[in-house]
Structure formats: structure tokens, C-alpha cells
C-alpha positions as CSV (number, residue, x, y, z in Angstrom):
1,X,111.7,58.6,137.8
2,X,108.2,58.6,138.5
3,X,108.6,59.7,142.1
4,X,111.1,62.5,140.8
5,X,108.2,63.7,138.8
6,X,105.7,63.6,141.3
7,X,107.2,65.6,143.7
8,X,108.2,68.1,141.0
9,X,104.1,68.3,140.0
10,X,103.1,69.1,143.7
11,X,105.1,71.7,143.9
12,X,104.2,73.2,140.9
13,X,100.7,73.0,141.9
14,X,102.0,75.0,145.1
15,X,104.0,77.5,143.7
16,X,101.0,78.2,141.0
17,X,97.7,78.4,143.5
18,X,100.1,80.3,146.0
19,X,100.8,83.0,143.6
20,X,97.7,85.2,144.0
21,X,98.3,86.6,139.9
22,X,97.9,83.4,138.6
23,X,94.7,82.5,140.6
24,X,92.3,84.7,138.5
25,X,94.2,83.8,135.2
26,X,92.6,79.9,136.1
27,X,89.3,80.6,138.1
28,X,87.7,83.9,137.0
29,X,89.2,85.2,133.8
30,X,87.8,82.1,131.2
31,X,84.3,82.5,133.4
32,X,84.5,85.9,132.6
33,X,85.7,85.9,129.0
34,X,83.3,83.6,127.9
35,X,80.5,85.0,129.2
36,X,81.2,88.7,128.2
37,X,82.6,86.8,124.1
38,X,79.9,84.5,124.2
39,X,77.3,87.6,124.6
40,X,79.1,90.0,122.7
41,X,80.5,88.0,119.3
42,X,77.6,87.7,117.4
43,X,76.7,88.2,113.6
44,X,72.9,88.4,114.3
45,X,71.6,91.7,113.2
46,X,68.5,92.3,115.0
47,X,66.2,96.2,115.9
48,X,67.9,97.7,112.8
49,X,67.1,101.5,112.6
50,X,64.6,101.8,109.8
51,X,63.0,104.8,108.1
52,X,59.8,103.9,106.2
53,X,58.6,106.4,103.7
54,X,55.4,106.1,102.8
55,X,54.2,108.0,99.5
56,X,51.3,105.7,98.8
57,X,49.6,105.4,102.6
58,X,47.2,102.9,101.7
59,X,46.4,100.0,103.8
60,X,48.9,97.4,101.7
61,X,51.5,99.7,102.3
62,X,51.1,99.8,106.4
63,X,50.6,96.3,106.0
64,X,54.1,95.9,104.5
65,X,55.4,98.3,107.6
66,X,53.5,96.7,110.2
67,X,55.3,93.1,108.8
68,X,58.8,95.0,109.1
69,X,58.1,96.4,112.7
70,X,57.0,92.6,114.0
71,X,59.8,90.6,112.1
72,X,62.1,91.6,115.1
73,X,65.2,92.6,112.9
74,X,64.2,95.8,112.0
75,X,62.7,99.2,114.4
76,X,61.0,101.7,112.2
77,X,62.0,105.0,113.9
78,X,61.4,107.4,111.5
79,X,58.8,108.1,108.9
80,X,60.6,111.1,106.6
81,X,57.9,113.2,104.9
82,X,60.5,114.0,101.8
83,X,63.0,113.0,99.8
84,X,65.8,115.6,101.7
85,X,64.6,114.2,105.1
86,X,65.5,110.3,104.3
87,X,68.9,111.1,102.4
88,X,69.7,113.2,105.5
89,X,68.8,109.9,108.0
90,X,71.4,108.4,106.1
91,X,73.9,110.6,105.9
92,X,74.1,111.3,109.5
93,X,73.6,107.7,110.2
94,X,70.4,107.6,111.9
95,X,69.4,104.6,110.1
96,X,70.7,101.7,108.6
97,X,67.7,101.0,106.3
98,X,65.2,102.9,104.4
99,X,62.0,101.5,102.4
100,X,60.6,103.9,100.1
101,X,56.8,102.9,98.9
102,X,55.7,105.2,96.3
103,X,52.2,106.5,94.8
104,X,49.8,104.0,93.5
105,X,51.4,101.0,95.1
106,X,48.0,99.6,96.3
107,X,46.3,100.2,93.2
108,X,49.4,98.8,90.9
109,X,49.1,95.3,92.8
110,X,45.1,95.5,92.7
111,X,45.8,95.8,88.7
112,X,48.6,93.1,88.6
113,X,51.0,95.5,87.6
114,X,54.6,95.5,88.2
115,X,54.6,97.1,91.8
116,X,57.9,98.4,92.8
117,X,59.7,98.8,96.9
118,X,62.9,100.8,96.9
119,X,65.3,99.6,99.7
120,X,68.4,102.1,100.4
121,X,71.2,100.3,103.0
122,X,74.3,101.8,104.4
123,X,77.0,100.3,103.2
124,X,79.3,101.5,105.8
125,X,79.1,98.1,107.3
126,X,78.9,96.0,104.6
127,X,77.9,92.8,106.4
128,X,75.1,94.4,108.5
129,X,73.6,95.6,105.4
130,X,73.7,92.2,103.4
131,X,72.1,90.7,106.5
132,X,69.7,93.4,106.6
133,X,68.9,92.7,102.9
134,X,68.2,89.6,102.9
135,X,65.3,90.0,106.0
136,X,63.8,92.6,103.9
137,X,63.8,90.5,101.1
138,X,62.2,87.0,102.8
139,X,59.7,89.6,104.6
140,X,58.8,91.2,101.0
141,X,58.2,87.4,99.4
142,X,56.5,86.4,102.2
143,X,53.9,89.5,102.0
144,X,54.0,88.8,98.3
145,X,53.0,85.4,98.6
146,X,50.0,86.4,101.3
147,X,48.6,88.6,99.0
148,X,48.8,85.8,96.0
149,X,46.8,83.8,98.9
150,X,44.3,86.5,98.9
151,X,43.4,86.2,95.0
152,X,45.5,89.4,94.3
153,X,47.7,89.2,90.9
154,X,51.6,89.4,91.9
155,X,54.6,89.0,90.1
156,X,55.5,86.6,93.0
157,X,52.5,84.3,93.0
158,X,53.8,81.1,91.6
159,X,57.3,81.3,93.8
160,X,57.5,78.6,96.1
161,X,60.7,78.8,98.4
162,X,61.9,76.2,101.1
163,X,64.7,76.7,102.8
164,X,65.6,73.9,105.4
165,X,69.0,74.9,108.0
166,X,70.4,71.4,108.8
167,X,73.5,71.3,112.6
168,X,71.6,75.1,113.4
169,X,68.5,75.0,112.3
170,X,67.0,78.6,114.1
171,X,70.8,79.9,112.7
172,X,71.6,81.2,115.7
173,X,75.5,82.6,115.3
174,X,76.3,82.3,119.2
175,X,76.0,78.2,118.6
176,X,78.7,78.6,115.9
177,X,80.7,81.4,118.1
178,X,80.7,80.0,121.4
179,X,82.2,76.7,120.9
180,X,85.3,78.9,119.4
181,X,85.1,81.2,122.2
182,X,85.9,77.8,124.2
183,X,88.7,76.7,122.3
184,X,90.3,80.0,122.1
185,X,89.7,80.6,126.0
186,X,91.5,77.1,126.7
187,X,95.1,78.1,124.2
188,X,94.9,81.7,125.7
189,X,94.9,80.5,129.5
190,X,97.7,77.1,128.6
191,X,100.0,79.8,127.2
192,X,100.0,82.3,129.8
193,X,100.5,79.6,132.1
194,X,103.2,78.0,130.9
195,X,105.1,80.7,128.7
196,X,105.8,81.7,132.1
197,X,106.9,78.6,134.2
198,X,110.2,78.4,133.6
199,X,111.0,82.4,133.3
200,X,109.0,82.7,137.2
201,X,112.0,79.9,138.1
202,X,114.8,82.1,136.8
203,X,113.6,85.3,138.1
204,X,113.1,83.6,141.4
205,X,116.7,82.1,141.5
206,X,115.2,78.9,141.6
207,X,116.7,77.6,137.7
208,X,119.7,76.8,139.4
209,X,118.3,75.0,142.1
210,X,116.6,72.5,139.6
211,X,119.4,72.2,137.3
212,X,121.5,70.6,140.4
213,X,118.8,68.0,141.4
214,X,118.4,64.5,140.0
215,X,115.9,65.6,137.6
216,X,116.1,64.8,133.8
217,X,115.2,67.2,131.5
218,X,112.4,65.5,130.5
219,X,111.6,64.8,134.2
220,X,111.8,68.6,134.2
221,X,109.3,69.6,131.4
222,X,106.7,66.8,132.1
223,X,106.6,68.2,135.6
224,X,106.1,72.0,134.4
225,X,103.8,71.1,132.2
226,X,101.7,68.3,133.5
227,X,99.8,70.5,136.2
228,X,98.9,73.0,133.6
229,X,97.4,70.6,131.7
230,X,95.8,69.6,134.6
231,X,94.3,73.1,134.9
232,X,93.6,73.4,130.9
233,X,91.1,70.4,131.4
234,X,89.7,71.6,134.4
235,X,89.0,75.1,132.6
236,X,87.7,73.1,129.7
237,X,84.9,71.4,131.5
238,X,83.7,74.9,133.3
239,X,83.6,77.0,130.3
240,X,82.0,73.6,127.9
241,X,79.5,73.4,131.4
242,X,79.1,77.7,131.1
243,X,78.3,76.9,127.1
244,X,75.7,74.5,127.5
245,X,73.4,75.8,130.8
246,X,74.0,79.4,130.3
247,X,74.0,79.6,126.1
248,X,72.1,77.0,125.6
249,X,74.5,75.5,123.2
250,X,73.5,71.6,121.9
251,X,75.9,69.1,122.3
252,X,75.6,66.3,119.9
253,X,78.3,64.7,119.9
254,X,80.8,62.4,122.5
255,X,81.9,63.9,125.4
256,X,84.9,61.4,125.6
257,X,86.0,62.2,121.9
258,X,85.9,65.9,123.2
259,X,87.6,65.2,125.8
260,X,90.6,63.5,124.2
261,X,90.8,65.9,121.8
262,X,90.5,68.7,123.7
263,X,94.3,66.7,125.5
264,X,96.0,66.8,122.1
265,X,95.1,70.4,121.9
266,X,96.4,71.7,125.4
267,X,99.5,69.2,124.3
268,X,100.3,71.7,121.3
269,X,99.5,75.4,123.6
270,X,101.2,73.8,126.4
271,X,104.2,72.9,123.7
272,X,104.2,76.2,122.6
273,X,103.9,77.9,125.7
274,X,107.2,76.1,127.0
275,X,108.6,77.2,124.0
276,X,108.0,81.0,124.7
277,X,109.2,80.0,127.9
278,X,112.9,79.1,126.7
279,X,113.1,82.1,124.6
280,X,112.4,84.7,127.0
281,X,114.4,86.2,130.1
282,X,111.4,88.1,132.1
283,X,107.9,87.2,132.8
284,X,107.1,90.9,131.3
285,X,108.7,89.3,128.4
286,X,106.8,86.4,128.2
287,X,103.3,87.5,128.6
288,X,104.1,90.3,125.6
289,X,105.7,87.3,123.4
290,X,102.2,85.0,124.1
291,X,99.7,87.7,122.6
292,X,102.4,88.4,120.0
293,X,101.7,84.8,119.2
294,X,98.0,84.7,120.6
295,X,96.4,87.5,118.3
296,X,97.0,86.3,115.3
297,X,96.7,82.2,115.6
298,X,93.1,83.5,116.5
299,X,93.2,85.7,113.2
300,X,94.4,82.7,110.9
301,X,92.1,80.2,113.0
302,X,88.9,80.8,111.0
303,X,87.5,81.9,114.7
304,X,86.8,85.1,113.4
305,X,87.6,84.9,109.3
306,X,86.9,82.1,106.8
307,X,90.2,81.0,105.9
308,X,89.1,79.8,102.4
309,X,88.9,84.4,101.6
310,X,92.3,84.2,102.8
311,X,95.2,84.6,100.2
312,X,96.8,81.4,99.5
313,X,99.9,81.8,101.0
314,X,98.5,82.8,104.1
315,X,96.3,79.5,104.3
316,X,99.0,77.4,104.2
317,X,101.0,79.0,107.1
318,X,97.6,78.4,109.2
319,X,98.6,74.6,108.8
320,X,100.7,75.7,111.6
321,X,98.2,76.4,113.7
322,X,96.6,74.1,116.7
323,X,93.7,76.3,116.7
324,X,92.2,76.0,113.3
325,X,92.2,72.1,113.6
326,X,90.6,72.5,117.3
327,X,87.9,75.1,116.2
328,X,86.7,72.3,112.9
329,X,86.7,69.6,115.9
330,X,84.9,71.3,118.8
331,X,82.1,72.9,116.0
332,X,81.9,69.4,114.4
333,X,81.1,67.3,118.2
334,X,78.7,70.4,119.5
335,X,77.0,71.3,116.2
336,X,77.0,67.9,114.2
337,X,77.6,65.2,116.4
338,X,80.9,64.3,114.2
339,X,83.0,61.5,115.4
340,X,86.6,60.2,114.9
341,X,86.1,58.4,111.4
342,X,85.1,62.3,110.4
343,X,86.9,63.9,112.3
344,X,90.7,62.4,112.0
345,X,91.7,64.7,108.9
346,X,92.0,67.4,112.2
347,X,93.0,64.9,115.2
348,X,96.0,63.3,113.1
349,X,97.7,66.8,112.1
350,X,96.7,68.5,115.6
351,X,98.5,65.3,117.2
352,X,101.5,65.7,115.0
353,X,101.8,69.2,115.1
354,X,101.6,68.7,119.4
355,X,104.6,65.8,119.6
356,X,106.7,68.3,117.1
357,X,106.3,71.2,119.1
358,X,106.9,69.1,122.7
359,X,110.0,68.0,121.2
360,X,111.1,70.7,119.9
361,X,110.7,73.3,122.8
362,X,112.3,69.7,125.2
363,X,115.4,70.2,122.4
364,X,115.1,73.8,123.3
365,X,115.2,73.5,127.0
366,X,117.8,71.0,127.3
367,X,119.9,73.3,125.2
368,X,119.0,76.2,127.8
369,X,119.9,74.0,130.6
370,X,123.3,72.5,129.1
């Protein structure tokens, strides 16, 4: 059996670095990917376009607008001189953000009166603009605070605000992002792979040629399917090795728990890839039915979405889903150094949900074969 198998593996591994479309899919497109995802998904919101007008122009006022220029999240381009000029920044979407100081701000705080800073978003992108007002709002305490320091009466002066980040502690969203870029990477380049192993055969007129030889079934699909996962865990190491020299991502948990978990997970993609594989008649076929299932496992994942805002319904068919339990496990060994007695609510299901899906594409192929 074992010698049946092997021989089936090295040719696998012949017929797949011989074909010159498949080369790329396992060398250069997860390099690729994950460099242009890792740099490009982001929820950082840095250099907003700002419009500061200034009615008051004293020197608390370009204090405040110097303190907004040197934060780094926000680029004062414009300084309107009128009311018509700012609401037409905004409306032609010039600017994301607008501070408004008005008359007698300097002498208001100087008093201890009730000072006032207008701040006008656009809503158009809601998320950029919640982002952008919460900066403005740390960098107006903070000012607030100073000038408390300074023995100038505030309405902020006995506020006293610590905020402490614990797994990211300089928030950085590309240390929460890439490690999903990783796991999606590693299904995307498992299904493509094997969705169309045994379609290539048929098309070839090579199905026949198997079905006639010794080989068991399950000869068959361990054979198909162990040299991709050979390939999986290869990719796996480069793009983890890409994360941590070229992002700078912190690894602190156990490589060998990733490791093994990162096998259960190319168990279920290469389970499901086989299964695509069965259904299908054409590798044009195949390729279209793997993003048909590709797009939205990374939808329901919680790669992209939180699936707690996700109607209930919906949550429960991610529990289909090898990616959502992979995502919670590669973010927990990077980010918080989780191991297995934390982790196994996500390694038990994932493990399950991998041996049902082998079987069940095995059932599948032996019924294509019979």
C-alpha cells in the first residue's frame, strides 16, 4: 500500500512542477499577495486632509494647529477665510476634516470660560471619520490638559485618562491583518491546487488510466492530496518568514502549535478542494467553482468583518467555515502567545470539520470512480 502511494506522490509532484501554470500559483503568487495585502489592508488612517479655520488667530489657536499638523494623522491643507469656502472643501471632497476656532477663543480659556472647537467630518466613509474623531479628540485633551499644566482654568483640568493597549500595544492594524492575510493566502493556494487534480487527470485521459491500476481509492486521494499539502506547509513557512522580517509582525507564541494547526487547516481546504474536484468536469470549471466558494468563506471569516455584527443566521452558517477557526488561532499564537489549553475551542471543531469533509469528498470520489 504504502509503496502504491509513494509512487502515486512522485508523480504528482512531477506532473504539478512540470506544469509551468501551476508553478507561479506555489512560488510567486502568496509572495506576491502578501506583500501587496499586507501593505494595502489597513484600517490606520494617517495625513487626513484637514482645513483649519481660524477666526480667533491668536497664539492658543496656532498652537492647537501646529499640535494637529505634528500628530501625523492629519495634513492641514487648507486654511478657508469664510464660511462658503470650508462648506465648499467639503462638498467637493477636498477634505475629510474641518476644525473651526472661532473669535475670542484665547481670551475665553484665559477667563475660564467654556471655550468651544467645532469639528465637521465627512461621513461618506463612516469609519475613516470615527477614526479621525477620535485623534482630534485625544489631541484636543491632551492640549487641554497642557494648558491646565500651565495654570490656565479649563473645563478639562481635573481629567486624568490612561489608556493601556495589551497583544498590540502601538495598535498597529497590519499586526492584526497580516496574520489573516496568511491564513487566507494558505486556503486560496490548497484549493486551487487541488480543486483541480483530479479534473487535469480527466481532461488529460489519464482518469482511466488510474482507475485500472491497483490503487484504492483511498490510495488514490491520499496520493492527490498528500503533495499539496506538502506545498501548503511549504507556502506557510515563506509567507509566516515574509510576516515576521518584512512586517515586522511579533510572534509570541509556539511555532510547533502553529505548525500543527496550520496541518488541520490545509486538511479541511485540501478536503474541500477534492471536493470541488469531484463535482466539476473542466479545470475552467473548477477554478470558477473555488472563488465561488473562496470569496465569501473570507467574507464570513471575520478576516474582513466582525462576525458578532453579522445577523444571526448568518453566524451560525460560518460554523462551517475552516477559516474563521484558523484566523482566531493564528491571531491568538502571533498576537497573544495563546496555547492549546486556550486554543482547543478552535483546534477541536477545525479538526472535525477537516475529517468530515475528507470523508465526505473520499465518499464522493469513490462514487465518481464506481
Amino acid at each position: 500500500m504504502f509503496g502504491r502511494i509513494r509512487f502515486m506522490i512522485i508523480k504528482e509532484f512531477i506532473q504539478t512542477f512540470r506544469d509551468k501554470r501551476l508553478r507561479p500559483i506555489i512560488f510567486v503568487t502568496p509572495i506576491i499577495q502578501l506583500l501587496i495585502l499586507g501593505f494595502a489592508v489597513t484600517t490606520d488612517v494617517k495625513n487626513i486632509s484637514t482645513a483649519f479655520y481660524d477666526l480667533d488667530k491668536s497664539y492658543e489657536s496656532r498652537e492647537l494647529m501646529r499640535r494637529f499638523e505634528s500628530s501625523g494623522y492629519f495634513t492641514v491643507k487648507y486654511l478657508p477665510a469664510s464660511d462658503k469656502e470650508l462648506t465648499n472643501l467639503l462638498e467637493r471632497a477636498k477634505i475629510l476634516c474641518a476644525i473651526q476656532i472661532n473669535k475670542d477663543f484665547s481670551k475665553d480659556i484665559k477667563r475660564g470660560k467654556q471655550t468651544e472647537i467645532q469639528i465637521i467630518l465627512d461621513g461618506t466613509d463612516s469609519n475613516s471619520a470615527i477614526v479621525a474623531m477620535g485623534y482630534a479628540n485625544q489631541i484636543i485633551i491632551k492640549f487641554a490638559k497642557d494648558l491646565a499644566g500651565n495654570k490656565i482654568k479649563t473645563s478639562f483640568k481635573n481629567l486624568d485618562m490612561r489608556i493601556r493597549a495589551w497583544y498590540n500595544p502601538e495598535l498597529k492594524s497590519k499586526n492584526f491583518f497580516v496574520p489573516g492575510v496568511t491564513a487566507v493566502l494558505i486556503m486560496l493556494t490548497c484549493l486551487l491546487l487541488t480543486s483541480m487534480a483530479v479534473v487535469r487527470e480527466r481532461e488529460i485521459g489519464t482518469i482511466e488510466q488510474l482507475m485500472v491500476t491497483p490503487l484504492k481509492p483511498i490510495e488514490l486521494i491520499l496520493g492527490k492530496t498528500i503533495p499539496f499539502a506538502c506545498v501548503g506547509f511549504f507556502d506557510m513557512f515563506i509567507v509566516t518568514f515574509m510576516a515576521v522580517v518584512v512586517f515586522k509582525i511579533p510572534v509570541e507564541g509556539s511555532i510547533p502549535l502553529l505548525t500543527f494547526c496550520t496541518g488541520i487547516y490545509i486538511l479541511s481546504a485540501l478536503g474541500i478542494g477534492l471536493f470541488i474536484s469531484t463535482v466539476t468536469k473542466s479545470q475552467q470549471q473548477a477554478l470558477m467553482s473555488t472563488f465561488l466558494f473562496f470569496a465569501p468563506a473570507m467574507i464570513l471569516s471575520g478576516f474582513l468583518f466582525p462576525i458578532e455584527n453579522m445577523p444571526r443566521i448568518i453566524q451560525y452558517g460560518t460554523y462551517l467555515n475552516p477559516l474563521r477557526y484558523f484566523l482566531v488561532i493564528i491571531r491568538g499564537i502571533f498576537l497573544k502567545g495563546n496555547g492549546f489549553e486556550i486554543l482547543h475551542n478552535q483546534i477541536v471543531p477545525l479538526f472535525v470539520l477537516g475529517i468530515a469533509v475528507i470523508i465526505l469528498s473520499a465518499l464522493r470520489f469513490k462514487k465518481r470512480m464506481a
